[in-house]
C-alpha positions in Angstrom: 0.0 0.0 0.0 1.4 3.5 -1.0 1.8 6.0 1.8 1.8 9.6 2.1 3.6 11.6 5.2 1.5 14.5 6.6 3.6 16.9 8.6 1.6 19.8 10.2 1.5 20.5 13.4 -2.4 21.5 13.8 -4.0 18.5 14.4 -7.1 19.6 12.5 -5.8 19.9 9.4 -4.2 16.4 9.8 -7.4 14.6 10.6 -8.7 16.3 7.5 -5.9 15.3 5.6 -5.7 11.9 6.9 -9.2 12.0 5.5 -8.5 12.4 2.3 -5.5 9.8 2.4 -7.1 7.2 3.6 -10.0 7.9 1.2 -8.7 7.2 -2.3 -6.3 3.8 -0.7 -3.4 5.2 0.8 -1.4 4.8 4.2 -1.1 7.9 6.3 2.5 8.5 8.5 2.2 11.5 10.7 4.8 14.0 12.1 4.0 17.4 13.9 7.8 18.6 13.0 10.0 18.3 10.2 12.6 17.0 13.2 9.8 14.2 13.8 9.7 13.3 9.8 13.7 12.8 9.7 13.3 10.6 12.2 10.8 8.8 10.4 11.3 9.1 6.9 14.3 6.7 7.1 12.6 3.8 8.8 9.3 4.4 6.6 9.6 5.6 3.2 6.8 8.0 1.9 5.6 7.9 -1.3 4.6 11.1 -1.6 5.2 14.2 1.3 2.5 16.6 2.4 3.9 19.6 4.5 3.3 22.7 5.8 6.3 25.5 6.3 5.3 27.0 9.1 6.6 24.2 11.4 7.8 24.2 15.2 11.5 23.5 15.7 13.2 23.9 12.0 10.9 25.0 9.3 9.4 23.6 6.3 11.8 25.5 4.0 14.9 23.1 6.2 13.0 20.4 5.4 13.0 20.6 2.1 16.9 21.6 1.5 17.5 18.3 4.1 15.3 16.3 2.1 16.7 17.4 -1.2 20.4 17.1 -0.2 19.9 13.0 -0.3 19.7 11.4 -3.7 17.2 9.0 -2.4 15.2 11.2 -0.3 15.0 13.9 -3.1 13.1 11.6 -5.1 10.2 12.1 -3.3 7.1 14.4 -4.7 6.0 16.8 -2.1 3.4 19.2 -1.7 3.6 22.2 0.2 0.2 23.2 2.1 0.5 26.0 4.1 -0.8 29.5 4.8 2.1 31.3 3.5 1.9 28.8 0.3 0.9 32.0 -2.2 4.0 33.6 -1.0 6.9 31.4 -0.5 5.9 29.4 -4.4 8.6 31.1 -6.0 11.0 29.9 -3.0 10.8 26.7 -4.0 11.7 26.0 -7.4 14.7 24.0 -6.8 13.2 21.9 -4.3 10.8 18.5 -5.6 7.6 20.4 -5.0 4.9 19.2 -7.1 2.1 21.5 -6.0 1.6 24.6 -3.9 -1.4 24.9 -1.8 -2.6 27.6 0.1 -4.6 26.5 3.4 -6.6 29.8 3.2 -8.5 29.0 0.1 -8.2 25.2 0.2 -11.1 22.9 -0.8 -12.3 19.6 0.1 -10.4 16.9 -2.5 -7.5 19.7 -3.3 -5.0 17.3 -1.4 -6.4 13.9 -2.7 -6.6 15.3 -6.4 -2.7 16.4 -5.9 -1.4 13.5 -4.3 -2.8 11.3 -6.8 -1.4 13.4 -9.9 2.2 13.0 -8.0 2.1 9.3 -7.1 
């Protein structure tokens, strides 16, 4: 079963994340921090990352240049959902962001629909 890792640390936009995962088949693996998804990401390989960049401890921004600093690791699609999305886009060119979305305007299905164009 393909998994995706949710890293937010507001734990109502992962249960309504999780949702969405777990609707169209997929395995969710959760951290609140991007420190909790290192030490995660080794032992369970993701198939796709969902994270925010507002983060506690180092920020999403970190976790992207940590993530895309290993060959392996940098393979991974990710998707950046956050509040700040709109702003930070151009940030993130060099990193493997497949989609930018904004949790201001986001709908029901806008993190299923990406997930599965990335996967």
């Amino acid at each position: 079963m393909k998994s995706v890792m949710l890293i937010d640390d507001n734990q109502w936009f992962v249960q309504q994340f999780a949702r969405e995962v777990n609707q169209i088949g997929m395995r969710c693996i959760y951290a609140s921090s991007a420190i909790g998804a290192i030490d995660i990401i080794d032992d369970d390989r993701p198939d796709c990352i969902v994270t925010d960049i507002l983060l506690p401890g180092i920020n999403g921004v970190a976790f992207l240049n940590e993530i895309a600093s290993h060959d392996d690791l940098s393979r991974i699609p990710i998707i950046v959902v956050s509040s700040i999305g709109d702003e930070i886009r151009g940030r993130l060119d060099s990193y493997p962001v497949s989609s930018v979305i904004d949790k201001s305007s986001i709908k029901p299905g806008d993190i299923s629909r990406a997930i599965e164009r990335c996967v």
